[in-house]
C-alpha angles and dihedrals in degrees: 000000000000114000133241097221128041115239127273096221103031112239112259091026091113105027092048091063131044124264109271134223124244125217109207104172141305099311103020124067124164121219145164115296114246132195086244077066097067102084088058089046093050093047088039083059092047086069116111091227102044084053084045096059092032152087099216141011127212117258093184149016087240078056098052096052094051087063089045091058094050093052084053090048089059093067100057090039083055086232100110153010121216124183132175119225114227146163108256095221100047108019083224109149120260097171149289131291120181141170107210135190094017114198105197092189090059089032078229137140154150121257125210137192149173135174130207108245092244079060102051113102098033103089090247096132092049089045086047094049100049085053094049091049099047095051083051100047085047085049097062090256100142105186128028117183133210128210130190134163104249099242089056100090096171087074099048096050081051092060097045092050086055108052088260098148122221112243108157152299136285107221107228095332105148137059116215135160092274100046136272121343130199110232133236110222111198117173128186117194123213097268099244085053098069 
């Protein structure tokens, strides 16, 4: 079915390059995931908060690298774009930023995020985050939205701190281990978009 509108990220823009990395500052760079990366992702998702905020954990490193394939996967389907966050001297993992269920006709998507606790405090997800929307603005994406449960005000301070504007709440949207949460919904639009 053909469609009425072209799209806004032309199909095979992403998947026809190589992932880039992303410089976001002095001490934060994303970059591709890699399998050497399972064993910190394993040990990132055995963190109270991160269970707190999330669906799964990781049992194993097999697991972890499972996960880390998929995310891979995602670039060359076009559906999503996954990046470790990591410090550019060491490689060592910062965190995760992600841009998930990418829609290339609306030049929209979801992004995610998480930070290792030796990471929190330092301004690495905001820095990771400006760099992840920037790369997705220059590449044509027009809107990126941002959801929180309600309760988790880290990451709303997180999307304040990064333009993601404020435009309601999801009533008991999400499960999580402690029950049901009302959602945060932020949105930035590319800055010619208004």
């Amino acid at each position: 079915m053909p469609l009425l509108v072209p799209p806004t990220v032309p199909p095979g823009s992403l998947a026809g390059r190589s992932q880039p990395s992303l410089p976001a500052g002095d001490r934060v760079r994303l970059r591709p995931w890699a399998l050497r990366d399972a064993p910190a992702v394993r040990d990132a998702y055995e963190d109270p908060e991160i269970q707190h905020w999330h669906l799964r954990r990781a049992d194993s490193v097999a697991e972890a690298a499972e996960w880390i394939a998929a995310w891979q996967a995602g670039w060359a389907e076009e559906s999503a774009a996954h990046w470790a966050v990591v410090d550019p001297a060491s490689d060592l993992l910062l965190g995760r930023a992600a841009l998930k269920g990418l829609d290339l006709t609306d030049g929209s998507a979801e992004v995610a995020y998480w930070t290792v606790p030796a990471a929190r405090g330092r301004g690495v997800c905001p820095r990771a985050m400006d760099a992840m929307a920037a790369w997705a603005f220059a590449a044509g994406f027009q809107r990126l939205v941002l959801h929180h449960a309600l309760d988790n005000a880290a990451s709303c301070r997180v999307a304040h701190k990064t333009g993601f504007a404020t435009e309601g709440i999801h009533r008991s949207a999400w499960l999580q281990l402690d029950g049901r949460h009302d959602v945060h919904v932020h949105a930035r639009l590319r800055p010619e978009a208004g």
